[in-house]
NUNULO-623791 format. One record per residue (C-alpha): x, y, z. Coordinates in steps of 0.1 Angstrom, whole numbers, plus 2048, in hexadecimal, padded with zeros to 3 digits. Example, Ala and Ser with C-alpha at 12.3 -4.5 7.8 and 13.67 -1.06 7.14 Angstrom:
REM residues 2
87B7D384E;8897F5847;
REM end
This chain:
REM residues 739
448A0285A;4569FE87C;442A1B895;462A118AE;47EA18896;46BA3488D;469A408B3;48CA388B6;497A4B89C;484A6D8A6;495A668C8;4B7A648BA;4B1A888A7;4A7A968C1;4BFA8E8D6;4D8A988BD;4CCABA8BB;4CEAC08DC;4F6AB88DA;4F8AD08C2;4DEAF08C6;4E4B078DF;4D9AFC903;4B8B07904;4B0B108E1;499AF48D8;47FAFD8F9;487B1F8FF;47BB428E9;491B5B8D8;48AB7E8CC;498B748AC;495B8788B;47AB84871;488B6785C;479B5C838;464B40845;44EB4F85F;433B50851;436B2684E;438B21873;41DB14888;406B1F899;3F6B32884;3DFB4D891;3BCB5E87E;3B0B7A88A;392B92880;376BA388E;37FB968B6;381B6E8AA;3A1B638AC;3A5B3D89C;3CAB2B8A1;3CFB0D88E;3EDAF3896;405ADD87E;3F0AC786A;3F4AA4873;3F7A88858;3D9A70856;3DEA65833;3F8A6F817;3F0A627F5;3FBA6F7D4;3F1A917D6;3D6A8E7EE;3DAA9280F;3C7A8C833;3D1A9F850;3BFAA8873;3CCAC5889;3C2AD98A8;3B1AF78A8;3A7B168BF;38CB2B8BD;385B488D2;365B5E8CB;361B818D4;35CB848F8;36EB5F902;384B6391C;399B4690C;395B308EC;383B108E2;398AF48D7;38FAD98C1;39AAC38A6;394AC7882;394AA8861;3A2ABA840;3A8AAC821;3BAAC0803;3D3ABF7E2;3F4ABE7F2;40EACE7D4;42DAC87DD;44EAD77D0;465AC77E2;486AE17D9;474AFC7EB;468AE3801;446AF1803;421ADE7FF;405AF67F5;3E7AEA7FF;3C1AEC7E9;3A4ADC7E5;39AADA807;381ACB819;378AC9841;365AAB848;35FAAD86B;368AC488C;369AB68B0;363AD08CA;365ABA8EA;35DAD7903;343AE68EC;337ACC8D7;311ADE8D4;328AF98BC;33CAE18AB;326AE788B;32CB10891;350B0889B;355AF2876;342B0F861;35DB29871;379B1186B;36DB0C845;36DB2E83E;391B3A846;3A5B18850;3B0B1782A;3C3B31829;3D5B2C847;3DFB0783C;3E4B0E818;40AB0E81D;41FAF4830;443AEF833;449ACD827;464AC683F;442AC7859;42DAB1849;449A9883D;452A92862;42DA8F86D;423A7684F;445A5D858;438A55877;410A53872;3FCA3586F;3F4A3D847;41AA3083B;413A0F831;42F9F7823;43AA01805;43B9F07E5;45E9D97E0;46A9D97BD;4769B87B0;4999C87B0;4BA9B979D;4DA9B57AD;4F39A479E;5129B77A3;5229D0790;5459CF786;5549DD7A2;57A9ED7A2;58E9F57BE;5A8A0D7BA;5C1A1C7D2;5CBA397BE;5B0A557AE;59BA45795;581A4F77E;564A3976B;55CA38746;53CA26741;535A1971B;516A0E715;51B9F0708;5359E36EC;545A026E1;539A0E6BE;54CA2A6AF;53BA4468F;54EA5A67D;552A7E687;545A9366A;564AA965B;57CA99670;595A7C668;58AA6D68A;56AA59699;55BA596BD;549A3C6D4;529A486D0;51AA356EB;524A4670A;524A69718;548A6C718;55DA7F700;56EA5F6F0;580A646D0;596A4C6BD;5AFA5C6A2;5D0A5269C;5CFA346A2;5CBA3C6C6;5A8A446DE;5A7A626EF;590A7070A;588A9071B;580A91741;586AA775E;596AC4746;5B0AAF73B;5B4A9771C;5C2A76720;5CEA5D704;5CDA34706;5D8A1D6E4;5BAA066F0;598A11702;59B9FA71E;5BDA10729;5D7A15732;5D0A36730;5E8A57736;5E6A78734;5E6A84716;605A9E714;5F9AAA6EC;5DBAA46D8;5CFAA26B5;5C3AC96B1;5A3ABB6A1;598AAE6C7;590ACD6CE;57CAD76B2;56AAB76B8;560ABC6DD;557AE16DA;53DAD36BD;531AB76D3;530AC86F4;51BAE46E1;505AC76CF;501ABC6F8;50CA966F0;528A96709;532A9872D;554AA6732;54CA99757;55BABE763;566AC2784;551ADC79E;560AFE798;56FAFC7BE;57EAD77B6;5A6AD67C3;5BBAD57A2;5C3AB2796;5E6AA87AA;5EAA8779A;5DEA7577A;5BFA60784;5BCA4077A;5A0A3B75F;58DA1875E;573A1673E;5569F773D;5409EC727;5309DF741;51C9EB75F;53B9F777E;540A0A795;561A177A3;56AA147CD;589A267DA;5A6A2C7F0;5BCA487F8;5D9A2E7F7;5D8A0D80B;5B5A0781D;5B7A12841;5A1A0285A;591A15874;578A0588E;556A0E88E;550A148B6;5389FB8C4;5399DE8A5;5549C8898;5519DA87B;5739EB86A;56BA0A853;582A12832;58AA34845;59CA43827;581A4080D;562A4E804;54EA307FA;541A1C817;553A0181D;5519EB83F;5669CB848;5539B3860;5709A587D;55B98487B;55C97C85B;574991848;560999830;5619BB81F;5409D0817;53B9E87FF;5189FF800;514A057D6;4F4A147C9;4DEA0B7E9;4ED9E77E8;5049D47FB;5209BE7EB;53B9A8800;55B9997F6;57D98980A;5939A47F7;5899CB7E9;5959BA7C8;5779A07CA;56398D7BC;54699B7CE;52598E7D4;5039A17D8;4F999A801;4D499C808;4C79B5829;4C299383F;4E598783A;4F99A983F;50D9AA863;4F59B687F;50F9D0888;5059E4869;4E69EE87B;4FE9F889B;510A1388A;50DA3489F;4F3A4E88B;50EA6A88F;52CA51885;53FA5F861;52DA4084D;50BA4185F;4FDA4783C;4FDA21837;4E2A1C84E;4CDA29833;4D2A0A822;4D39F2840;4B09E0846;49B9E4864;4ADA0786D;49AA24875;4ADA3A858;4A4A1983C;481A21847;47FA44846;48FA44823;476A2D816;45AA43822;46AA6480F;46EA4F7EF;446A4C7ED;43EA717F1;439A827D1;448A9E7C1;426AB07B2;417ACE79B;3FDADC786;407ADD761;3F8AF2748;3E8ADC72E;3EBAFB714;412B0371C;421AE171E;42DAD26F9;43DAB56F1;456AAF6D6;462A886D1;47FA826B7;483A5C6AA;4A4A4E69E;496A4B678;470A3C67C;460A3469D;46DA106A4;4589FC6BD;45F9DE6D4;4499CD6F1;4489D5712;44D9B1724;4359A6735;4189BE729;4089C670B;41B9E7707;4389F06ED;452A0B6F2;467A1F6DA;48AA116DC;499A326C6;48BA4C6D7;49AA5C6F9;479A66706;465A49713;44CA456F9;432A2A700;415A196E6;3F8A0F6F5;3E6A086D4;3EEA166B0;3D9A306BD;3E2A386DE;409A446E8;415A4F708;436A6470E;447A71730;456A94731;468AA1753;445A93767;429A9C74E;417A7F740;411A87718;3F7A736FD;3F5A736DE;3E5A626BD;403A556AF;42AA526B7;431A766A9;415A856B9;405AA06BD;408A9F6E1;3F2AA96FC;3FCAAC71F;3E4A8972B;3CDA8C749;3CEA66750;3E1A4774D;3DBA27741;3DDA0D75E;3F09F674C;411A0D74A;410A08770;41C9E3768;4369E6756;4509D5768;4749DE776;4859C8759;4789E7741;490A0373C;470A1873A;464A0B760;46EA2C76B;450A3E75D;43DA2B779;441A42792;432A6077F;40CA66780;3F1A7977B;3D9A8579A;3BEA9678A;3B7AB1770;3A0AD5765;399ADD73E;3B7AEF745;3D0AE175D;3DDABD767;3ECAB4788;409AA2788;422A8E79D;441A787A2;44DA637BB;476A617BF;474A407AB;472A5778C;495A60792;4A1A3B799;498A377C0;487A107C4;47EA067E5;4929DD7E5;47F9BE7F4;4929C8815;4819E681C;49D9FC811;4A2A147F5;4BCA0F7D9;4C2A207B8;4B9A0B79A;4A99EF790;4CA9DB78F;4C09D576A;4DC9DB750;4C19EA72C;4D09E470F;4D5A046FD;4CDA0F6D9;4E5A176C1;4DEA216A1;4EAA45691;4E5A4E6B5;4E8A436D7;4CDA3C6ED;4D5A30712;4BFA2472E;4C0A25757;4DDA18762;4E2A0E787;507A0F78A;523A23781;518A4B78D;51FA417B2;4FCA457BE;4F6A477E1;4DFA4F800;4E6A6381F;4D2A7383A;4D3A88857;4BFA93876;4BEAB5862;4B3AAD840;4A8A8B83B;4AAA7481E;4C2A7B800;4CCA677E3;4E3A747C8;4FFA6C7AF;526A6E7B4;525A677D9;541A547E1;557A677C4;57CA6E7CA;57CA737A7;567A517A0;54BA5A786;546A82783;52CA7F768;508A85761;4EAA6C75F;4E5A6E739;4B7A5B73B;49CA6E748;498A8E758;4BAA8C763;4C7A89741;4B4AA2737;4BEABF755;4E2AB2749;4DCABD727;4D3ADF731;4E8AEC74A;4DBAD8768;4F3AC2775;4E5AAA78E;504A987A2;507AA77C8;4E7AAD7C8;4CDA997E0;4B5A937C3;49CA917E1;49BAB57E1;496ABD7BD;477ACC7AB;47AABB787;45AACF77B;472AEA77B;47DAE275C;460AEC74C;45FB12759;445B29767;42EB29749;42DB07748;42DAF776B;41FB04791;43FB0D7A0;43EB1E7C4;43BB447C0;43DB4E7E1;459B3A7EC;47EB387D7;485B137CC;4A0B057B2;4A7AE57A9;4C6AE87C0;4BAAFC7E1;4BFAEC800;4CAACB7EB;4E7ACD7E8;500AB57FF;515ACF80C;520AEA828;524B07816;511B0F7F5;51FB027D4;53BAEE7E8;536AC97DC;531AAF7FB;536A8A7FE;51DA7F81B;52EA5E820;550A6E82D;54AA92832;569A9D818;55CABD808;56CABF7E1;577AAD7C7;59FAA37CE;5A0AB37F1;5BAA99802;5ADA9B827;598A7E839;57DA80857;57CA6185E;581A60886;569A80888;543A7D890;52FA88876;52AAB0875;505AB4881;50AAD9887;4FDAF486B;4FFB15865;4FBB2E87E;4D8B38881;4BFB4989B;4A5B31896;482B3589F;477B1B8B0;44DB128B3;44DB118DC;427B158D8;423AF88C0;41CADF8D9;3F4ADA8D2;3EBAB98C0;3CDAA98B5;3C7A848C3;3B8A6C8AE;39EA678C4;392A8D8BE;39EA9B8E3;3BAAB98E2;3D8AB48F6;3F6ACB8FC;417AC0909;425AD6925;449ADB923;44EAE6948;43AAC8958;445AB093E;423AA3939;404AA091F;3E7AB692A;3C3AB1919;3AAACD915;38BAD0929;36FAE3930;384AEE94C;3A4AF493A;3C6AE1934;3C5AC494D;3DBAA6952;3D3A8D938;3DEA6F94D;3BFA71961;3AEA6A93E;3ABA4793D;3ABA45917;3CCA57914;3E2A3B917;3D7A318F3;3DEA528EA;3FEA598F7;415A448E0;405A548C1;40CA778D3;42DA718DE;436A6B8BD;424A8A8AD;436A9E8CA;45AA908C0;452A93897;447AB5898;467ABF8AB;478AAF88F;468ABD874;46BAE0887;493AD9884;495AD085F;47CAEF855;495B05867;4B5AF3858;4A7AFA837;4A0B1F844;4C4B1A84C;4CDB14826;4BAB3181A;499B22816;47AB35815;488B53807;46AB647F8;471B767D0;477B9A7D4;460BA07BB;445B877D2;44AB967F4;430B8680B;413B99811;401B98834;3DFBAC831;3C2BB084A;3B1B9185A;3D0B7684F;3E2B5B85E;402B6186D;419B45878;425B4089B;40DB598AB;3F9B458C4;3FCB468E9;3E0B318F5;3F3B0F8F3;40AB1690F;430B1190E;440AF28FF;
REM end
């Protein structure tokens, strides 16, 4: 990772928040309101019996799996001190994350050292004290905090590319409302049972031939074609039996209408519908292209679409951003060819951060947004299952069929939609929303599995089943097993160029038999990537949709929420908790602290409204454009709390420092109090590393209060927090000073 981008970036937030906060709100305090969320703000202050201990934001050492290293400063102040002691404390714990609440709870811990630099004869005293009531002070952290501290600490290391394909889809531009129909393959059509009629079974839309004639359902309307490949029209009467047939199916859950959002603008015109066999993906217009320079490149943006699109002057060549991966061609119409990071146009990295198509600079190597994406695609999503409340069912298209895994001595079942794995004839392993399952045979019984074989770690990207990768198993009791998932469980890879993109750019063969069973695809759900100063990294499907592809991922987890009520596009599936599928019983979900699958995900301005972060248009249909507007960084209006007495950090070289806000300058502590630290000589090789804690914590401070913004940290009403006697409470201290 590049520290400088890094740097660069936190400069670039900050400086965008303070064009849009208040003057003043970021450095000076408020008598605001109690807001849910208090209690998460730092620091956090013990007191009991005349000792008062205040503990700091954790900073990230290390972050693997769910283990994690952090060091912090700390206060003490005995009875009778006149002021505290501060030092800095090593902690280790089980970080479980739940990433829709955006919460960590902390366990496990262990302190394995204290540095007391004015009083380093009571370190050992000073450690015992810390020991005893630091856990419950840190047991809960905002993840929005540590996120922000881990991206810039020296434990990210380079993450692991993924031998990626990227041959390029069939791509269709249209300049008129389209929609996509993915078939998986050849089209095979089965009879419907009691109806003079049959359906293509292998795809999620409602496809129906009778008559002589195919007909599909989509966006609340039918529409009629004499072959699938179109034309197709709307479909002004239909057999009666079509509906008898889609209330059946849609009730059996083996179609997507692909409905539009309940606030969608009606339909004004008939949409063009394009249907592959192949993999595609649909780009649009609203009419003709219109060019609009992007300030300070000699790039031209396709200002009336929502896919990004850029035209470089020099070359005039078009580019297209699709799935994480750009694609250039002389006309929209192509052919287009896949273009690698080192050969895109250096302007792509020059596009303003607050520009209407800044999003691309997720996908742009070298930029501080590609970097900061690739670090939130390695940090899991985690929990503790219940080994006696989680059950596996797996259903087989007649008898378990088997074929090998390449490359590794493994087989997989080809006719089951669960990932079902055979180790040995008598070992099997299955994946279930996160959980790891064994069992002795392919039917089971099945047990949730407190370890993995090695060896499914190397099954390779050219596997439909590769996704199962990025689950794993941390550790276990006789009667729990921790759990995880990185992003690349929903489809996030990072590419050889350092940037995230969805899919393995492999097209899986599906398998058909009396039923359809369909692997990852990469194209075709207009996945995409955005990011902001407030919120981070997001991925999700139907980004770039003015109708395009309104459907559901039918593999995985994300099949699976689609199944049963959970419908995953305009979502930022890097805000989801997938263990919530399983329920309370089942899976730790945060008690304390409200969290759905779709809370503070959700790419939008107002709740429910659905978003397109490339363009900023807000529904489905809406015929109005932003494409001369900076991007909206404001949110709603909020009295923030900000942590002004946040500003003590722990240097890696076990001195305290504070940065004072009036005299703009690092102080470290002393036995005679806060003093300059430039007359340290050692704090030059400190102040890089500082500077950077200093400018991440603001950061993080931002994104914890945008999410406070959203409604986060609402606590149950039937789990009100509780403060008793001799607690923490957040944002109590006063011996740091002002910020």
């Amino acid at each position: 990772m590049g520290k400088q981008n890094l740097i660069t970036l936190l400069l670039i937030i900050i400086l965008s928040l303070t064009l849009v906060l208040p003057p003043g709100l970021l450095a000076l305090s408020t008598n605001a309101d109690p807001q849910p969320g208090n209690e998460l703000t730092w620091p956090r202050v013990h007191k009991e019996n005349g000792l008062t201990i205040s503990v700091y934001q954790p900073q990230i050492e290390k972050w693997e799996g769910d283990q994690i290293e952090t060091r912090m400063a700390v206060g003490v102040q005995t009875t009778g001190a006149k002021s505290p002691v501060y030092g800095v404390a090593w902690m280790s714990a089980k970080a479980d994350v739940d990433k829709a609440a955006r919460i960590v709870t902390m366990r496990d811990f262990k302190f394995t050292k204290a540095k007391f630099p004015t009083e380093p004869a009571k370190e050992g005293e000073y450690l015992k004290l810390l020991i005893k009531y630091l856990p419950q002070g840190v047991k809960t952290v905002a993840l929005d905090h540590l996120e922000a501290s881990f991206a810039i600490s020296q434990a990210v290391e380079k993450a692991k590319a993924v031998k990626v394909k990227n041959d390029p889809p069939r791509i269709i531009f249209s300049t008129t409302p389209a929609v996509l129909i993915l078939v998986d393959g050849k089209p095979v059509l089965r009879p419907v049972e009691g109806q003079n009629a049959e359906r293509i079974i292998n795809t999620s839309a409602l496809i129906v031939k009778t008559g002589g004639k195919f007909y599909l359902q989509a966006m609340n309307y039918w529409y009629e074609a004499s072959e699938l490949e179109g034309p197709w029209t709307f479909a002004k009467s239909v057999p009666s039996s079509l509906e008898t047939i889609k209330q059946s199916l849609v009730a059996a859950k083996q179609v997507d209408l692909m409905e539009p959002s309940k606030d969608a603008t009606p339909l004004q015109t008939v949409p063009t519908i394009y249907v592959s066999t192949v993999p595609a993906e649909v780009i649009q217009s609203d009419g003709q292209p219109q060019l609009l320079p992007v300030e300070g490149t000699e790039l031209l943006q396709v200002k009336n679409s929502d896919n990004i699109i850029f035209m470089d002057v020099k070359s005039n060549d078009y580019y297209v951003l699709i799935s994480g991966r750009w694609f250039k061609a002389k006309s929209l119409n192509g052919p287009w060819a896949f273009v690698p990071g080192k050969d895109l146009p250096s302007d792509l990295a020059k596009i303003p951060p607050d520009h209407p198509r800044a999003n691309a600079l997720v996908s742009v190597p070298g930029t501080p947004q590609a970097e900061e994406a690739v670090i939130a695609n390695s940090i899991p999503q985690t929990s503790t299952i219940k080994r006696s409340e989680a059950k596996l069912e797996v259903t087989y298209d007649g008898e378990p069929q088997f074929q090998p895994i390449e490359d590794t001595p493994l087989q997989y079942a080809v006719n089951s939609p669960l990932p079902v794995i055979r180790i040995n004839a008598q070992s099997y392993y299955c994946v279930q929303n996160g959980v790891w399952f064994v069992g002795s045979s392919p039917t089971g019984p099945w047990a949730v599995a407190d370890s993995v074989p090695a060896v499914i770690y190397s099954i390779p990207p050219s596997s439909p089943l590769y996704y199962v990768t990025y689950v794993h198993v941390y550790g276990s009791t006789p009667d729990d097993v921790d759990v995880g998932y990185t992003p690349g469980y929903l489809g996030t890879v990072v590419s050889p160029d350092d940037t995230v993109v969805y899919g393995t750019g492999y097209s899986y063969p599906p398998y058909i038999g009396n039923d359809w069973i369909g692997w990852p695809d990469t194209y075709g759900f207009d996945a995409g990537f955005a990011w902001d100063p407030f919120t981070g990294f997001a991925f999700g499907f139907a980004a770039g949709a003015i109708w395009g592809t309104w459907w559901n991922p039918w593999w995985g987890p994300l099949g699976w929420g689609w199944r049963h009520g959970r419908r995953y596009t305009h979502v930022s599936n890097n805000h989801v908790n997938i263990y919530n599928h399983w329920g309370r019983n089942v899976a730790s979900i945060n008690r304390r602290y409200n969290g759905n699958d779709f809370r503070n995900g959700r790419w939008s301005q107002t709740g429910g409204r659905t978003f397109n972060p490339y363009s900023g248009r807000q529904k489905v249909g809406e015929r109005s454009w932003n494409a001369n507007a900076r991007r909206i960084l404001t949110r709603p209006q909020t009295r923030l709390t900000p942590a002004i007495r946040n500003n003590v950090f722990a240097g890696r070289d076990g001195q305290v420092y504070r940065y004072n806000q009036s005299s703009s300058n690092w102080q470290r502590n002393t036995q005679s109090g806060w003093q300059n630290a430039q007359r340290n000589p050692t704090f030059q090789s400190q102040s890089r590393q500082l500077n950077q804690e200093r400018a991440s914590r603001n950061i993080g401070q931002q994104r914890f209060n945008n999410t406070r913004s959203y409604g986060g940290f609402q606590a149950p009403r039937q789990a009100s927090p509780q403060r008793s006697g001799g607690g923490f409470a957040g944002g109590g201290a006063r011996g740091g000073g002002r910020r």
